[in-house]
C-alpha positions in Angstrom: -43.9 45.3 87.5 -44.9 42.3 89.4 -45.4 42.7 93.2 -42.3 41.0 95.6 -42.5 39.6 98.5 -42.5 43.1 100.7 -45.1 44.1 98.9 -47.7 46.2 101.7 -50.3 45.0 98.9 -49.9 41.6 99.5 -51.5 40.0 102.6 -50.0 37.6 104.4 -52.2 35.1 106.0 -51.1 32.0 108.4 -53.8 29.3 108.2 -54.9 28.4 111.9 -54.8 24.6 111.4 -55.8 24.4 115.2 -59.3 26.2 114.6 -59.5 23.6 111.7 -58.5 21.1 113.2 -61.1 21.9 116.4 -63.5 22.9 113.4 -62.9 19.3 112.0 -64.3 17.2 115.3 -67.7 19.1 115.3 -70.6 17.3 114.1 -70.4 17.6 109.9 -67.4 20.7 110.3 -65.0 18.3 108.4 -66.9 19.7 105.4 -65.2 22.9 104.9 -61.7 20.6 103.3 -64.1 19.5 100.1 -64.6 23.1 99.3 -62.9 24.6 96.0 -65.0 27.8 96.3 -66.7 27.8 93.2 -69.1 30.2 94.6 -72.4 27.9 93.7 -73.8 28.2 96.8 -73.8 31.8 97.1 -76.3 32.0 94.1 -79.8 31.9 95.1 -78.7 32.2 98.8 -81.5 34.6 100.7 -79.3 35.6 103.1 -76.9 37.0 100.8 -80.2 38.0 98.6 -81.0 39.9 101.8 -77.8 41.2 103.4 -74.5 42.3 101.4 -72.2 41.2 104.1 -73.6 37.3 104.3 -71.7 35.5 101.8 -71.6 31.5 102.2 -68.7 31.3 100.0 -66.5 33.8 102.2 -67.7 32.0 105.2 -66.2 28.7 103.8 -62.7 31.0 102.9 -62.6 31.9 106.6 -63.0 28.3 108.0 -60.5 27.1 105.4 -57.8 29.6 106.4 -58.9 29.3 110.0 -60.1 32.7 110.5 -61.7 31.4 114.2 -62.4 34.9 115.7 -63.9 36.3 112.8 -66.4 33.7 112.6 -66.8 32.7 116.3 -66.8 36.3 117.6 -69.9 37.7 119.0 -71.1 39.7 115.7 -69.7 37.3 113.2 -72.3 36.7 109.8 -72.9 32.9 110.5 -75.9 33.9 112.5 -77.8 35.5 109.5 -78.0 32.5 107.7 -81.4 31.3 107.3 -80.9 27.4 107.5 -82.6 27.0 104.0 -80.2 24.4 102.8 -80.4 26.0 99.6 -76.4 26.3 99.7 -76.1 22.4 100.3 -78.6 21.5 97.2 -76.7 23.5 94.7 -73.0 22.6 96.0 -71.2 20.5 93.3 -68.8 18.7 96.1 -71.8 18.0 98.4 -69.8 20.0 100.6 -73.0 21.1 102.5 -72.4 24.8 103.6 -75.2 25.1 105.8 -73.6 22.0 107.6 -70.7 24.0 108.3 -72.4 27.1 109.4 -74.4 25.2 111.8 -71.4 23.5 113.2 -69.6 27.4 113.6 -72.6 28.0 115.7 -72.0 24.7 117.9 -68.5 26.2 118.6 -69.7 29.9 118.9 -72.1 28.9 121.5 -69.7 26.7 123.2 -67.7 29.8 123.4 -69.9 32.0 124.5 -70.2 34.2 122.0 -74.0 33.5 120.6 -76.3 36.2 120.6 -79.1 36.5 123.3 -81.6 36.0 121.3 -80.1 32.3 120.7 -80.7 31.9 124.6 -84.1 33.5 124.5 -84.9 30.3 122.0 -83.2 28.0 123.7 -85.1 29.2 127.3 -88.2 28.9 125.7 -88.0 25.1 124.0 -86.5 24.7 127.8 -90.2 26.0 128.9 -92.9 25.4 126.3 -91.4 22.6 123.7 -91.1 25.6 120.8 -89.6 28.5 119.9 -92.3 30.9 119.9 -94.8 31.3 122.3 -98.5 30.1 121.2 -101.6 32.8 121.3 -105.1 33.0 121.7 -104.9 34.0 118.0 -103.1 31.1 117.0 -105.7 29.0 118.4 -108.3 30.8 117.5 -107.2 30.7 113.3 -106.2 27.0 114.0 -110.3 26.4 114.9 -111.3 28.5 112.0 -109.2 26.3 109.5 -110.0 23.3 111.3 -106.8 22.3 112.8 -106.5 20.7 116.4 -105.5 22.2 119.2 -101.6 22.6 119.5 -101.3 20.0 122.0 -98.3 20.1 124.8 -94.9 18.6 124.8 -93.2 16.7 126.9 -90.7 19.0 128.6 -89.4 17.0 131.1 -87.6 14.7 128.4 -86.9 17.7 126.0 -85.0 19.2 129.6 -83.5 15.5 129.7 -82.2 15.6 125.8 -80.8 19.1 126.5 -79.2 17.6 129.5 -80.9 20.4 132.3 -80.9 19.3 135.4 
């Protein structure tokens, strides 16, 4: 017996073409359109490697259908994903997941909804030029391997690209 129409089985789901469309003017989000979701870039993805709920491909499905609270909500997957670009090199439509991800994090933070240890990163680039805090121990191995110094960064124009006043 096939299923019918008002079948409880069958989902219905209403693409959000305004979270697609919003989705569409950040930087490289028009990306998610090209997708056919072959599933090639969930192959030798570490995040997924690492963690059963991260799955590139599924993140692609939600932006596609316009699932904007799921993957702009405070606990949503796109923050476990490791910016390897390893999705983007094995994507047959150059569709460049990682592209996308980064550009649901644009939005999510925009939002609101990153999690605090995104503003814990951004305060310190705001404070030292990185994103981790340098050592005695760091500097120490650097002068046993015969590095220089890490030397300092100019904050007051990083503060001036991130637009702090």
């Amino acid at each position: 017996m096939s299923p019918t129409k008002n079948d409880p089985a069958i989902e219905k789901f209403d693409i959000q073409f305004s979270f697609r469309e919003k989705l569409n003017s950040v930087a490289e989000g028009f990306r998610h359109n090209y997708c056919y979701q072959c599933g090639a870039c969930v192959a030798d993805c570490p995040a997924n490697n690492y963690d059963e709920h991260f799955n590139p491909r599924l993140i692609m499905l939600k932006a596609i259908l316009g699932f904007e609270e799921e993957l702009l909500g405070a606990d949503s997957e796109i923050w476990n994903c490791t910016n390897c670009y390893t999705c983007s090199e094995r994507c047959p439509q150059d569709v460049r997941p990682i592209d996308v991800i980064i550009a649901l994090k644009n939005l999510s933070v925009l939002q609101g909804n990153a999690p605090p240890i995104v503003g814990n990163i951004y305060n310190s680039v705001l404070q030292t030029g990185t994103t981790t805090k340098s050592s005695s121990l760091v500097d120490r191995r650097r002068k046993e391997l015969g590095l220089s110094p890490l030397g300092s960064y100019p904050i007051d124009e990083i503060q001036k690209i991130l637009k702090v006043d």
